[in-house]
TIMI-908550 format. One record per residue (C-alpha): z, y, x; residue number from 0. Coordinates in steps of 0.001 Angstrom, whole numbers, plus 524288, in hexadecimal, padded with zeros to 5 digits. Example, Ala and Ser with C-alpha at 12.3 -4.5 7.8 and 13.67 -1.06 7.14 Angstrom:
BEGIN
PT     z     y     x resi
PT 81E78 7EE6C 8300C    0
PT 81BE4 7FBDC 83566    1
This chain:
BEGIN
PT     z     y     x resi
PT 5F526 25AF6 E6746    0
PT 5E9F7 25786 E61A0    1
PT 5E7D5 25571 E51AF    2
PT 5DE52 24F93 E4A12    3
PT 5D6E2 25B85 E44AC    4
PT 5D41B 25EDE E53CB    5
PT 5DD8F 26A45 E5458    6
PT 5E87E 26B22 E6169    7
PT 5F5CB 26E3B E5E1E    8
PT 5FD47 270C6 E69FD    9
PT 60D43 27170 E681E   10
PT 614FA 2759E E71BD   11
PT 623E5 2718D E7138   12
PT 62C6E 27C80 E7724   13
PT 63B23 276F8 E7C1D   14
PT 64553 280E0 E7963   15
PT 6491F 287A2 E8551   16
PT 6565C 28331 E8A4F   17
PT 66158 28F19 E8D6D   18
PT 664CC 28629 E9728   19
PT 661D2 291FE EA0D7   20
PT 66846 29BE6 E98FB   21
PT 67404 292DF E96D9   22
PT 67656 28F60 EA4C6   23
PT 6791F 29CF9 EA9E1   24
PT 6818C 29E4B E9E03   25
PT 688D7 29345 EA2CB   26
PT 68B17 295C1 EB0EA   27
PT 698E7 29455 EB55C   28
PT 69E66 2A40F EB6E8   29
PT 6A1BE 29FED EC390   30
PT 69EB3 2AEE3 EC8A2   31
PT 6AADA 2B51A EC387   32
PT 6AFC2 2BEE2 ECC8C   33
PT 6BC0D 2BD7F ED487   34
PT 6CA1B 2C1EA ECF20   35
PT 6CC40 2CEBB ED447   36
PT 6D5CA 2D0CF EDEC0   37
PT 6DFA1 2D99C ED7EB   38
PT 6E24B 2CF8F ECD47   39
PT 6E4FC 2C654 ED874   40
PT 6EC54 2CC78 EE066   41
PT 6F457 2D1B9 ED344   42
PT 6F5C6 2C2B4 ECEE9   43
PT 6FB13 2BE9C EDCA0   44
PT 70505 2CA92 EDBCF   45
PT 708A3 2C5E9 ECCDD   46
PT 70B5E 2BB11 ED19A   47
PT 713FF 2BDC3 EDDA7   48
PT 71C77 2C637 ED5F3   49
PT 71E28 2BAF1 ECCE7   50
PT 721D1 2B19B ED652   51
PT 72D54 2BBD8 EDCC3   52
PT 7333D 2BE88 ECE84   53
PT 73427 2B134 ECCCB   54
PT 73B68 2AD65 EDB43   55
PT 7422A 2BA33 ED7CB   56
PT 74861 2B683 EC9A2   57
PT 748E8 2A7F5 ECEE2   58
PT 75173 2AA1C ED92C   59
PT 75A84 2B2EF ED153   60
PT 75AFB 2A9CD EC7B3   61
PT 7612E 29FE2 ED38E   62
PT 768C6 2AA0B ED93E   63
PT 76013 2A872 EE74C   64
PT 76311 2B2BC EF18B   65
PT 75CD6 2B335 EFECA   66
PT 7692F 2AEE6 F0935   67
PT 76969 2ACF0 F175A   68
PT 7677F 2A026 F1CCC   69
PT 768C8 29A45 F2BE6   70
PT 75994 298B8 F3127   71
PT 75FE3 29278 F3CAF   72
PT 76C30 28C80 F42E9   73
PT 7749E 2990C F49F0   74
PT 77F69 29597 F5281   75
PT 78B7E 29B87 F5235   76
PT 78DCD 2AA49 F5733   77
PT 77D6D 2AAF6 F5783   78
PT 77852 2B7FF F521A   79
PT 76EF6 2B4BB F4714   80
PT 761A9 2B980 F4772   81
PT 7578A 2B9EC F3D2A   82
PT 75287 2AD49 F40FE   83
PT 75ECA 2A666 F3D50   84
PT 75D9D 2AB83 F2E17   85
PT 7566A 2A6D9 F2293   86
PT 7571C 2AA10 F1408   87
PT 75665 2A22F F0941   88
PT 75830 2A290 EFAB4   89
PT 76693 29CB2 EF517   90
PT 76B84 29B23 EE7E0   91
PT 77869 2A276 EE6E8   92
PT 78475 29A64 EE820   93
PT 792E6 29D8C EE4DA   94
PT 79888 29E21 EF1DE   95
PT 78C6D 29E80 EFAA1   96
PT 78BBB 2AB27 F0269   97
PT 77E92 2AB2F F0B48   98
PT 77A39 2B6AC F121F   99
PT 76F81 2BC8A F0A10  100
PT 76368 2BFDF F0F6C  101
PT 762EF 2CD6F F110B  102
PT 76DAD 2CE03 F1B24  103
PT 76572 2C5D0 F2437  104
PT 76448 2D3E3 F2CB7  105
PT 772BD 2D490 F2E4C  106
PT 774C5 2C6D7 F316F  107
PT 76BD0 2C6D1 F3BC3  108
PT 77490 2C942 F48CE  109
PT 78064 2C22B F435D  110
PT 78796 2B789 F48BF  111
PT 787D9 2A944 F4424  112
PT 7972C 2A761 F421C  113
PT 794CD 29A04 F40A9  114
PT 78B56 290AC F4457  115
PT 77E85 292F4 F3BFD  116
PT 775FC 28953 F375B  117
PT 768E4 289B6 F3263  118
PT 765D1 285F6 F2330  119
PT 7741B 28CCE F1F48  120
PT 77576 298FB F1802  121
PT 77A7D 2A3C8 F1F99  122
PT 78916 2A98B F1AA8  123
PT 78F13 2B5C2 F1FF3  124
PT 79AF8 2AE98 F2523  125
PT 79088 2A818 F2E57  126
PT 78DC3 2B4A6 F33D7  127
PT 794C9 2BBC2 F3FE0  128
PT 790B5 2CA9A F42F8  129
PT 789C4 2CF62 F4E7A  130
PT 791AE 2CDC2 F5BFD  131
PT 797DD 2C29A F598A  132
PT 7A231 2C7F8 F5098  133
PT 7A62E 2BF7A F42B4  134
PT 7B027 2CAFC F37FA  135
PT 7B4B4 2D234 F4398  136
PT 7B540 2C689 F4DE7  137
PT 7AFD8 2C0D3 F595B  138
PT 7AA8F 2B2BA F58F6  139
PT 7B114 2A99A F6476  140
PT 7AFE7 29D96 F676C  141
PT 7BAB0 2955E F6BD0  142
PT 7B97E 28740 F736E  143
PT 7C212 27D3C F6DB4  144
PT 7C685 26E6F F720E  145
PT 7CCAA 2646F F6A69  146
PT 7DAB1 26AB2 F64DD  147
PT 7D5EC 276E3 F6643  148
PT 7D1E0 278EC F5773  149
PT 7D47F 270B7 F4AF2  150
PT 7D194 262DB F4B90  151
PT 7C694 264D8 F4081  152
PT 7C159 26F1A F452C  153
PT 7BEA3 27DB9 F4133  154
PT 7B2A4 28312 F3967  155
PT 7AC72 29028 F36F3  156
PT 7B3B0 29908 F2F4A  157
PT 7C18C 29336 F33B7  158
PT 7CCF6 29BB3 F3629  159
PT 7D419 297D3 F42A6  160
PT 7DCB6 29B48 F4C65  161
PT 7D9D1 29CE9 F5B58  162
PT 7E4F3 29809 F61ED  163
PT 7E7D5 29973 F7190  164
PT 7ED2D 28C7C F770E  165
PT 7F37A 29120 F82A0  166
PT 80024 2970B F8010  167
PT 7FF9F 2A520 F7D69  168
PT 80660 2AD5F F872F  169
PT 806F7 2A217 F90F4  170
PT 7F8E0 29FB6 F94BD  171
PT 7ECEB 2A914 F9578  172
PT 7DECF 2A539 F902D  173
PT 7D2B6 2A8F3 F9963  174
PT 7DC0C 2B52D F9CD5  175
PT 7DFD8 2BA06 F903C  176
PT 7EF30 2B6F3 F8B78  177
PT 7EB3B 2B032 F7E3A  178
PT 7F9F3 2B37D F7970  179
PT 7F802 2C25F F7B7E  180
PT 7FB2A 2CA97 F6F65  181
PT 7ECF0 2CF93 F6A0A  182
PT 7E831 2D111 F5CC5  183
PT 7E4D1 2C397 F56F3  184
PT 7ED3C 2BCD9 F5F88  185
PT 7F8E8 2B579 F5CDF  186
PT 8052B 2B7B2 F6476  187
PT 812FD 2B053 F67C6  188
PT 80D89 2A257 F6B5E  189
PT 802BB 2A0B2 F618F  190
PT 7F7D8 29EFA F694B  191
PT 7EF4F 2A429 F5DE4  192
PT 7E536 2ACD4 F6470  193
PT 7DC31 2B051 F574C  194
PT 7E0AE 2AE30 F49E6  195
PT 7D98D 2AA34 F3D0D  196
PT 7CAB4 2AC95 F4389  197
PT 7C0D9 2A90A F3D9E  198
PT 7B920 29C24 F42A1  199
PT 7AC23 2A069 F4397  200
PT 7A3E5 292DB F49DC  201
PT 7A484 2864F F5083  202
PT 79F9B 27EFC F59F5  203
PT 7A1D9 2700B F5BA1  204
PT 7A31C 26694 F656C  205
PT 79631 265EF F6BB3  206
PT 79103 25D29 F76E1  207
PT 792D5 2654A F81F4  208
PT 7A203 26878 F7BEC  209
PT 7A630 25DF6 F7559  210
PT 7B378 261EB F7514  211
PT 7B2AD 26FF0 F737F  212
PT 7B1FA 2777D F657F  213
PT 7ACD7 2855D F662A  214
PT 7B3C8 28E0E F5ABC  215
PT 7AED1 29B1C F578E  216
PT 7B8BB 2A4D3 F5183  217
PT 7B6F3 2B060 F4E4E  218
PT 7C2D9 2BA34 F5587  219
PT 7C626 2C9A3 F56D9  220
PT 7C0CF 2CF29 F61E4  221
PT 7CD1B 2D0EF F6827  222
PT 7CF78 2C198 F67C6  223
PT 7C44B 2BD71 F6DD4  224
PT 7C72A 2BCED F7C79  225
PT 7D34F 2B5CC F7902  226
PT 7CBE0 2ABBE F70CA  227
PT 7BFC6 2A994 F7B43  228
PT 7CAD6 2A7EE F874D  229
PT 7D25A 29EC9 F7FE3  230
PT 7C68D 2966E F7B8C  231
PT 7C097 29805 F89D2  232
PT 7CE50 2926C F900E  233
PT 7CD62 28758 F85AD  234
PT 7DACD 28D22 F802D  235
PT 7D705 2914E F730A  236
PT 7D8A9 28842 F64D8  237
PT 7D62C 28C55 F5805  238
PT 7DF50 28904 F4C06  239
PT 7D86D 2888A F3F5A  240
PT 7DF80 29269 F33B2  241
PT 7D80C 28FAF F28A7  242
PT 7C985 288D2 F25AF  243
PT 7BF62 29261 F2154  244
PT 7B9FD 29265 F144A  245
């Protein structure tokens, strides 16, 4: 600038500098933190497994759950059961209920369905035959009824009955066999009674290929069961019922 006594005074205006540089590295986002390490993760994912069983653990006592034996799949009657056939799942306990638990699935396996087995059900041990064929010392038979040859209502699993011969003992023979003779089981002087108070251990309806014909399993000593297979096979055997199972 130029005054009026001749002299040049310059001024120079100096702008503060801004920290604008210095204050955007200070504010950068940390977004260079280093990774968790992988102990603490894997020691948070075990902390919380552990957490999770205790709490299925107390939760389950606290319903009374237990792991039972359930039917995977329908098994017909006098089928051995294999480990496809069994499933386990959790129950409340009930007054009453008696499932098979869980850890006898080994010496189920190779059983025999006593009755007819249906998938969804719990599995009971009075469902359950042993190995062979044999039910409590017994052999499972089946005998082929008509019309009159067994109770007008019918029997059901876990019926006691009698198996009666229809011809007249002493008088008649069944596929060979007298069915009056004097054995262990069997009734003598005019009964007819071939096998008292056996269990019933199945049946089979009407079906429609034998729509007259009822198939009842029993379960019979050993030493009754050629008389009981002859006398169903000559279509000379009935059964009486003694008392309905419980």
């Amino acid at each position: 600038m130029t005054g009026g006594m001749g002299r040049t005074v310059t001024t120079t205006l100096t702008r503060p500098r801004s920290h604008g540089g210095v204050d955007r590295k200070g504010l950068r986002l940390a977004g260079g933190r280093s990774p968790r390490r992988p102990i603490a993760a894997v020691g948070s994912l075990v902390f919380v497994l552990l957490c999770a069983a205790l709490f299925t653990s107390l939760y389950m006592r606290a319903s009374h759950q237990v792991a039972v034996l359930a039917l995977a799949r329908d098994v017909a009657l006098g089928n051995r059961i294999v480990p496809a056939d069994l499933s386990v799942v959790d129950i409340s306990v009930s007054r009453g209920l008696s499932p098979v638990p869980a850890d006898a699935a080994k010496r189920v396996v190779g059983e025999t369905a006593r009755v007819a087995l249906v998938a969804g059900t719990l599995l009971v041990p009075n469902d359950l035959g042993s190995r062979n064929g044999r039910t409590a010392g017994g052999v499972v038979v089946g005998i082929a009824l008509k019309p009159g040859q067994l109770p007008a209502n019918g029997v059901a699993p876990g019926d006691v009955v009698d198996v009666i011969a229809t011809a007249t003992p002493g008088l008649a023979t069944v596929g060979g066999v007298d069915v009056g003779s004097t054995a262990s089981g069997i009734a003598t002087g005019g009964t007819g009674v071939i096998a008292q108070h056996v269990d019933v251990a199945g049946v089979s309806l009407p079906s429609a290929t034998s729509s007259d014909t009822t198939v009842v399993s029993v379960v019979v000593p050993p030493s009754l069961v050629l008389q009981v297979a002859n006398a169903s096979a000559a279509g000379q055997a009935a059964i009486a019922l003694v008392r309905g199972g419980s």
